[in-house]
Backbone as CSV, one residue per row, in Angstrom:
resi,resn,N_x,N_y,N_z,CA_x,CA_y,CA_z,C_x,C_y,C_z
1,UNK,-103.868,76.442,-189.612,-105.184,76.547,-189.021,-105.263,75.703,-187.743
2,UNK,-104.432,74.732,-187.812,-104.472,73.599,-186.500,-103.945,74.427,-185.596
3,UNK,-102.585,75.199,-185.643,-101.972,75.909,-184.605,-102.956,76.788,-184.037
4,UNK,-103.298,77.442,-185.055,-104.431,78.344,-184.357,-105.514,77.837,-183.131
5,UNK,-105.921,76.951,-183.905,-107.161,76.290,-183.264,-106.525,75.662,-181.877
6,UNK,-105.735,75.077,-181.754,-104.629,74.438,-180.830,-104.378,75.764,-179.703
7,UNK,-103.877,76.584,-180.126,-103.522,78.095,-179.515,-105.060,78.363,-178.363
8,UNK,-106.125,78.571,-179.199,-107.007,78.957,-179.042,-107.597,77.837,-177.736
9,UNK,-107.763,77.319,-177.943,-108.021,75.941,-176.966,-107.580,76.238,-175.929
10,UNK,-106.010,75.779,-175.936,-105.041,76.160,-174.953,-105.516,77.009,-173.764
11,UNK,-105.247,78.646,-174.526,-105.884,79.439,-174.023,-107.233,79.514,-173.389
12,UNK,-108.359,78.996,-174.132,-109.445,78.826,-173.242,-109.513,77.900,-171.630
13,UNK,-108.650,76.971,-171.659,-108.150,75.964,-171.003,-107.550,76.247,-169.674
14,UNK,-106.365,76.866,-170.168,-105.872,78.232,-169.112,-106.434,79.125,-168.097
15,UNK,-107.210,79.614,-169.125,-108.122,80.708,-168.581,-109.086,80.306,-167.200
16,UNK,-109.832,79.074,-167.767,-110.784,78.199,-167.080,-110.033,77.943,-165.290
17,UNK,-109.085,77.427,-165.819,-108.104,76.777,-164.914,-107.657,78.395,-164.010
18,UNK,-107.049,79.017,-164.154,-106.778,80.230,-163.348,-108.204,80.878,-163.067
19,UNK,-109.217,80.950,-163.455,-110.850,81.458,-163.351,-111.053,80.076,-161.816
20,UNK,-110.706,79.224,-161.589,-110.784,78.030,-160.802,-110.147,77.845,-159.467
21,UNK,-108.855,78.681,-159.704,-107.904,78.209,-158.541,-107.805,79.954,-156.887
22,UNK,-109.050,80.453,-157.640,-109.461,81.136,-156.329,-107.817,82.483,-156.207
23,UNK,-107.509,82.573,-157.031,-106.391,83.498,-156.744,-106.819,85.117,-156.443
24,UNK,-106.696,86.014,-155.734,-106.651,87.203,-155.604,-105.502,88.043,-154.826
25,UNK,-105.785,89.065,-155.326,-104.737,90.364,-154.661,-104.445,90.072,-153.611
26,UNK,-103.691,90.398,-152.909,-102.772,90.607,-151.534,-103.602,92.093,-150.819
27,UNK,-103.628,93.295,-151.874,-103.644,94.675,-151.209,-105.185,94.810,-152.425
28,UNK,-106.185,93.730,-152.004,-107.151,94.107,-152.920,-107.533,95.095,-151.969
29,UNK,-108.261,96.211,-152.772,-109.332,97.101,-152.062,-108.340,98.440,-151.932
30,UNK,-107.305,98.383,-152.115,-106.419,99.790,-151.840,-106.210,99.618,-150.293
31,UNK,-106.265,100.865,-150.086,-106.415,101.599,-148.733,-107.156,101.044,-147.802
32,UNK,-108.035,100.538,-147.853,-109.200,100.864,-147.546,-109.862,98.903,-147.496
33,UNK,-108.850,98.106,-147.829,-108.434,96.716,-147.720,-108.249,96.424,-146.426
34,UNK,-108.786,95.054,-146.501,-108.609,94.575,-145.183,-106.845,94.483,-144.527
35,UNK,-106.198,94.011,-145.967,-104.726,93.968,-145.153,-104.226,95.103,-145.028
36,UNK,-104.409,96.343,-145.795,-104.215,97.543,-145.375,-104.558,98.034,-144.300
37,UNK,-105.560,98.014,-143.665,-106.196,98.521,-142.452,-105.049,97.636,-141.643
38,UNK,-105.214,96.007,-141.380,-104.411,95.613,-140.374,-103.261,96.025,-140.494
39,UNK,-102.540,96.117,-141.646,-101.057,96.884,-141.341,-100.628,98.119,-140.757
40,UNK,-101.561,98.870,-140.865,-102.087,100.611,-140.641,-101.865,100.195,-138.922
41,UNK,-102.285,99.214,-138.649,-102.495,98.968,-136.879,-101.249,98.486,-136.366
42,UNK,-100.004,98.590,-136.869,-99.016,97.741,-136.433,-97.816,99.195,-135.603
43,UNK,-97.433,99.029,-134.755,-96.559,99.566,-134.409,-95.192,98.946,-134.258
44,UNK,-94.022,99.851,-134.406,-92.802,99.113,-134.428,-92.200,99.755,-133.493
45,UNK,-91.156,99.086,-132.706,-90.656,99.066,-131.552,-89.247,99.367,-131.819
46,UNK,-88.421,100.232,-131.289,-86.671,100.646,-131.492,-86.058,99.379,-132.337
47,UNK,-85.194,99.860,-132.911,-84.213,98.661,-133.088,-83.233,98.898,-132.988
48,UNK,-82.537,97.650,-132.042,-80.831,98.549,-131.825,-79.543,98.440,-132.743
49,UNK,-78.973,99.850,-132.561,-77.982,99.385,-133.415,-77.916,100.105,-134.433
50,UNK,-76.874,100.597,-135.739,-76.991,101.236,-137.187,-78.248,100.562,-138.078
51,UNK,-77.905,98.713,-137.848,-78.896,98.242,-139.106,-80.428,98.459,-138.869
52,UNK,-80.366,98.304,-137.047,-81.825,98.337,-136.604,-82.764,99.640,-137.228
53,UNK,-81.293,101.158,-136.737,-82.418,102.049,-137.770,-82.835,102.173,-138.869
54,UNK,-81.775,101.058,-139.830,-81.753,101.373,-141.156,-83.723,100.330,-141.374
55,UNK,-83.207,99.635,-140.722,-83.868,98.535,-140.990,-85.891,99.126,-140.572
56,UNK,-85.464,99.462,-139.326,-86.710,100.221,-138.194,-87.387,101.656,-139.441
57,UNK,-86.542,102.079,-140.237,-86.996,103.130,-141.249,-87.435,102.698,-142.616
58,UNK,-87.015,101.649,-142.732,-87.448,100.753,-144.159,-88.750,100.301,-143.679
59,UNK,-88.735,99.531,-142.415,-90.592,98.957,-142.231,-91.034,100.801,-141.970
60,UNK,-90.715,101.364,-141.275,-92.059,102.784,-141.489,-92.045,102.873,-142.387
61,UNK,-91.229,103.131,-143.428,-91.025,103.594,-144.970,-92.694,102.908,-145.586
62,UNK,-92.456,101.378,-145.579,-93.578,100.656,-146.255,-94.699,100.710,-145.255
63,UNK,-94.909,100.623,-144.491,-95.769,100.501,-143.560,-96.758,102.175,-143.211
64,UNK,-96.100,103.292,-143.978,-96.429,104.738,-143.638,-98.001,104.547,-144.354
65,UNK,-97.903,103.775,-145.672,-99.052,104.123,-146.567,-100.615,103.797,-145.535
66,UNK,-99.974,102.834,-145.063,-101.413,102.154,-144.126,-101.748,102.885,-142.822
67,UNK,-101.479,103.920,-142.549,-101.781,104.344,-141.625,-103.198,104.449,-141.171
68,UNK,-102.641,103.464,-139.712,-103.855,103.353,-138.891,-104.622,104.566,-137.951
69,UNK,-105.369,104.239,-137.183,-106.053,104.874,-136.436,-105.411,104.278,-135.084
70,UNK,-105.501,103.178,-134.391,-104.962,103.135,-133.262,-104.127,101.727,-133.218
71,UNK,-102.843,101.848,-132.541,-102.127,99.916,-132.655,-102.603,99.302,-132.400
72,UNK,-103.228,98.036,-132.994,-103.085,96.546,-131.983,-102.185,96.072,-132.501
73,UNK,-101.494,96.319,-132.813,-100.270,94.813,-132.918,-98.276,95.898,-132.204
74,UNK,-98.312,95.085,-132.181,-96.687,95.635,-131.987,-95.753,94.757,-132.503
75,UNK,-94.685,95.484,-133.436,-93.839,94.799,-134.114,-92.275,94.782,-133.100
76,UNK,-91.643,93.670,-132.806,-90.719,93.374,-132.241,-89.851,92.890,-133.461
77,UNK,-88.250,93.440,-133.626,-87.048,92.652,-134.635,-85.691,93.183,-133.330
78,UNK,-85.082,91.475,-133.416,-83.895,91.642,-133.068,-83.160,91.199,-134.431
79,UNK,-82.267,92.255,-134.775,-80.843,91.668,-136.151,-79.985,91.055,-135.243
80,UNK,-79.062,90.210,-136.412,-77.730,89.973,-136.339,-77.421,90.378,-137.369
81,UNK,-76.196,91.109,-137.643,-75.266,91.667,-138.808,-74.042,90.978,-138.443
82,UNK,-74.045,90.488,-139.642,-72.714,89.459,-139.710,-71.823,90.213,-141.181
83,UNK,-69.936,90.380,-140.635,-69.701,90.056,-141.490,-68.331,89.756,-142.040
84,UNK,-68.010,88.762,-142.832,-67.185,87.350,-142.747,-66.384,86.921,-144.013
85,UNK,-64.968,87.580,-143.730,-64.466,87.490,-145.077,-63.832,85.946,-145.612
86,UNK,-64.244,85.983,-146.949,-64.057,84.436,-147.835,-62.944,84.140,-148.658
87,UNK,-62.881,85.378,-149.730,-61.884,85.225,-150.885,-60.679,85.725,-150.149
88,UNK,-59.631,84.448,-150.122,-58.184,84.997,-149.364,-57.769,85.186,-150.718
89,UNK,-56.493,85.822,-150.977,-55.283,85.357,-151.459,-53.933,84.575,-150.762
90,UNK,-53.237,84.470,-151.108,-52.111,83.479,-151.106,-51.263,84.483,-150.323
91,UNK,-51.229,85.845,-150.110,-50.375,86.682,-148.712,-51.654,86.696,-147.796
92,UNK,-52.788,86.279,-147.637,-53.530,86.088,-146.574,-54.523,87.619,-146.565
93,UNK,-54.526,88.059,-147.507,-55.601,88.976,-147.533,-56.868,88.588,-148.195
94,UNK,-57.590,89.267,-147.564,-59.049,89.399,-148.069,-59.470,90.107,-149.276
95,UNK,-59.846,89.239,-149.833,-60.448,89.952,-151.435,-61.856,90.004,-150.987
96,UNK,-62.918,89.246,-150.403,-63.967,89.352,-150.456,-64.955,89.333,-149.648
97,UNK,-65.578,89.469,-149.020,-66.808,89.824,-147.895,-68.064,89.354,-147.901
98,UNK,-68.958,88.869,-147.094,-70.476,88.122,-147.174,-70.482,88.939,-145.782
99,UNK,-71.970,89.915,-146.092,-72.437,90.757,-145.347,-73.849,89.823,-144.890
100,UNK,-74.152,89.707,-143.528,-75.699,89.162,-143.856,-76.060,90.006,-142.467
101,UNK,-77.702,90.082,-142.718,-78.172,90.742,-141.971,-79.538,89.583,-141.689
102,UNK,-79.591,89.079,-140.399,-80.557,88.377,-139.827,-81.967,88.890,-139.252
103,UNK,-83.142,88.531,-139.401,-83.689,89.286,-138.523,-84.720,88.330,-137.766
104,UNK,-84.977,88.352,-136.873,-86.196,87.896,-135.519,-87.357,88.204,-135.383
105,UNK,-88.401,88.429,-135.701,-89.499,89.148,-135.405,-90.289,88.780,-135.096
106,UNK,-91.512,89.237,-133.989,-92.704,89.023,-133.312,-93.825,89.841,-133.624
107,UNK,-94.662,89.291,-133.755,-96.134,90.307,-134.189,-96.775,90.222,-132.642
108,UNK,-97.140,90.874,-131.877,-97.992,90.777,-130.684,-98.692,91.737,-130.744
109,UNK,-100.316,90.551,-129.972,-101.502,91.519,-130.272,-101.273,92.400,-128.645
110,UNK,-101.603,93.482,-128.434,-101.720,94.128,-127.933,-103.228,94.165,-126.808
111,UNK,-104.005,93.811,-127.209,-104.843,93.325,-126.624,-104.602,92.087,-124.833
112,UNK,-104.409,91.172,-125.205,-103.728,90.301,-124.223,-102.171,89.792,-124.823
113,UNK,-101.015,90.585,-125.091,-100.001,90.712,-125.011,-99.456,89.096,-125.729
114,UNK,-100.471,88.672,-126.499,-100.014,87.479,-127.060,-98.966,87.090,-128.362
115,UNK,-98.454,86.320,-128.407,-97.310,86.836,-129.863,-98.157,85.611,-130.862
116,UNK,-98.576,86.589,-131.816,-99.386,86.001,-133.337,-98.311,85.421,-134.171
117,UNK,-97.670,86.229,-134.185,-96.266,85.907,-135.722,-95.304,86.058,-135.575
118,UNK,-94.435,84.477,-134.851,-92.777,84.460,-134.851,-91.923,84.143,-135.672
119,UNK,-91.473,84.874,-136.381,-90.620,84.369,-137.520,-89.058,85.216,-137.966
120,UNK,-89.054,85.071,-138.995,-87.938,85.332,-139.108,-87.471,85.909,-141.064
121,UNK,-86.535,86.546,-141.016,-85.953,87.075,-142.434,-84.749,87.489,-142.148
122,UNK,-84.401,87.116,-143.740,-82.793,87.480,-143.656,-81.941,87.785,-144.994
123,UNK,-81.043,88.493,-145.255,-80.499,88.136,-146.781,-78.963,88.634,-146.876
124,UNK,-78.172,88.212,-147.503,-76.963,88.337,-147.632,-76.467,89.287,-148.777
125,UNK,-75.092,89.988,-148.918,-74.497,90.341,-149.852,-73.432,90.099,-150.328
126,UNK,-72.575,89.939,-151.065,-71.115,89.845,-151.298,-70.476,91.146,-151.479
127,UNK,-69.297,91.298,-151.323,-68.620,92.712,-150.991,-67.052,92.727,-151.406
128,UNK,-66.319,93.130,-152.532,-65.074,93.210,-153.148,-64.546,93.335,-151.825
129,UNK,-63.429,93.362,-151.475,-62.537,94.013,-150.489,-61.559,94.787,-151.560
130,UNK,-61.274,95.757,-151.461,-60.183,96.274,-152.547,-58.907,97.088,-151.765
131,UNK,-58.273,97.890,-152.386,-56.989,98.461,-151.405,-56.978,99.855,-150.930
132,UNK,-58.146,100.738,-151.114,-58.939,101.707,-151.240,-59.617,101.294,-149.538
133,UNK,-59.405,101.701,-148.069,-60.133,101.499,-147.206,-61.459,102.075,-147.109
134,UNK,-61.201,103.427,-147.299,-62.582,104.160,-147.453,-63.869,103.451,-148.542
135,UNK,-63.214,103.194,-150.061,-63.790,102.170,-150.757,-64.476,101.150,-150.141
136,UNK,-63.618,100.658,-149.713,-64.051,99.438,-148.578,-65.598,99.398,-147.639
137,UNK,-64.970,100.454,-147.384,-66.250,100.531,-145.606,-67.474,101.281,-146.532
138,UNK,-67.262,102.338,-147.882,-68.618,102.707,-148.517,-69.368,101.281,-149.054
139,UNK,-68.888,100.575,-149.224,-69.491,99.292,-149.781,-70.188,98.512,-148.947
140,UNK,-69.579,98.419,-147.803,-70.194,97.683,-146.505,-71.058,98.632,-146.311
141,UNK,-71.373,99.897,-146.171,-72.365,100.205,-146.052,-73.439,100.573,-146.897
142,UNK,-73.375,100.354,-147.877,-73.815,100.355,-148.934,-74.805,98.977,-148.979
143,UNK,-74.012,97.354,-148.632,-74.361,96.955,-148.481,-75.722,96.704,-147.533
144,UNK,-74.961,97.146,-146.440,-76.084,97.217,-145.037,-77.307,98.104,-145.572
145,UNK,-77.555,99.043,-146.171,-78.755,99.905,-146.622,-79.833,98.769,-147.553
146,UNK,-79.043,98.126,-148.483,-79.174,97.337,-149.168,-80.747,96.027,-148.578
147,UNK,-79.250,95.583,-147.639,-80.031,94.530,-146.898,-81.041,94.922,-146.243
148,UNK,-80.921,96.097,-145.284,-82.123,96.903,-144.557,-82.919,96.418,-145.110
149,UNK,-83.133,96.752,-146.278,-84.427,96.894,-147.045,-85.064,96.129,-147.447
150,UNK,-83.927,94.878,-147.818,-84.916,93.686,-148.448,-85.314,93.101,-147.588
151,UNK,-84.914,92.697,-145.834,-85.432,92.767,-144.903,-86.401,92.999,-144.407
152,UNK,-87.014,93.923,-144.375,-87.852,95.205,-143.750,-89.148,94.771,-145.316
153,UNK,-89.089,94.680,-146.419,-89.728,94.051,-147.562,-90.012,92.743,-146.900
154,UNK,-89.192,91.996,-146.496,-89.420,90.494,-146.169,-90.383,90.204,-144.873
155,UNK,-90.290,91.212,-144.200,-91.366,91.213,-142.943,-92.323,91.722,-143.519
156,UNK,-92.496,93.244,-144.003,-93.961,93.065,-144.780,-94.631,92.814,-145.759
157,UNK,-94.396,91.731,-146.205,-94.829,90.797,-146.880,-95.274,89.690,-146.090
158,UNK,-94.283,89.517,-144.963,-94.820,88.233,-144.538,-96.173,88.945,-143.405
159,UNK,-96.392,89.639,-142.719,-97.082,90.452,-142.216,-98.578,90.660,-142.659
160,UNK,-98.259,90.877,-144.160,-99.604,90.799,-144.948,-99.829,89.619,-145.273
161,UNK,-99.447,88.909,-145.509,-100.076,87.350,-145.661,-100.867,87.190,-143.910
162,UNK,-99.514,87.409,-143.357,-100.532,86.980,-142.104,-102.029,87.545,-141.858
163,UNK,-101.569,88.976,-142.324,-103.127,90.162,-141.980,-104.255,89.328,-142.805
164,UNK,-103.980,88.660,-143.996,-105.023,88.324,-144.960,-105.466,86.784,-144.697
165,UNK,-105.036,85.946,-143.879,-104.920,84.990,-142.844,-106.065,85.342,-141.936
166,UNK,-105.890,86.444,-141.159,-106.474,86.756,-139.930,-107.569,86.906,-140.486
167,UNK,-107.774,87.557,-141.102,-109.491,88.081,-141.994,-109.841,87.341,-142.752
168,UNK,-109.521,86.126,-143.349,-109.961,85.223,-143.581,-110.789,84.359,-142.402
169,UNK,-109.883,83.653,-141.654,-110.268,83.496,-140.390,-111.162,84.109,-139.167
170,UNK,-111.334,85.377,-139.265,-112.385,85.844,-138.536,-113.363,86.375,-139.590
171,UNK,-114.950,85.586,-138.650,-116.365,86.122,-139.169,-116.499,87.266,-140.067
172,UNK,-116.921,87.516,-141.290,-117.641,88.157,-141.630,-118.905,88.978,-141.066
173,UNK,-118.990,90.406,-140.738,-120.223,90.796,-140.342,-121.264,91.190,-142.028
């Protein structure tokens, strides 16, 4: 009966405490959300290179749902794709591979051409090397699709924090 009662407490306790600490959604409101709308307004700019498209099609990919009405913002990414073999053996070959894909990015408002959000994302993979070349290079790219993505995830995310930032920060009508 103590556990119970103990349990029960707990829980009320909890509850109180998360009811307290002001937490809400990211994409409250759907569509039709404030960070939705600002994302809807973002345009993205070429990216050069294989990863850039991979990468340049992963943010439309996430970014399609919000479709805006007209840009203010413009999205700028320069990559670096790195990639840098680790596991030797003892005749000097490569057993193993670290793929990373860097990225740069600028949020600028469009308005007076100012840059809101400089930052940055990035993430790595590891990659067998085996004796199979073709094997080989499907993996590296395999990889690179990979990374695209968690990339291209890592900007919008950080994107929407910022959007939910901004509207915090500006007046309520």
């Amino acid at each position: 009966m103590r556990d119970m009662f103990a349990r029960l407490t707990l829980m009320v306790t909890l509850s109180a405490i998360l009811a307290g600490c002001n937490l809400r959604p990211l994409y409250a409101g759907g569509t039709a959300g404030v960070v939705a709308q600002q994302l809807g307004n973002v345009e993205i700019e070429p990216i050069a290179g294989k990863a850039g498209w991979l990468t340049r099609n992963a943010l439309k990919d996430q970014l399609e749902a919000f479709e805006g009405q007209q840009a203010k913002y413009r999205l700028t990414v320069v990559l670096e794709d790195k990639i840098a073999g680790f596991g030797v053996r003892s005749d000097d070959r490569i057993t193993r591979e670290r793929r990373t894909l860097r990225a740069r990015y600028q949020l600028v408002r469009l308005a007076d051409s100012v840059v809101v959000l400089d930052a940055t994302a990035g993430s790595d993979a590891g990659i067998d090397v085996v004796s199979s070349e073709y094997a080989t290079l499907a993996a590296e790219d395999t990889a690179l699709e990979n990374l695209a993505a968690r990339v291209a995830n890592q900007i919008v995310i950080r994107l929407s924090i910022f959007a939910r930032a901004e509207a915090n920060a500006s007046p309520q009508p």
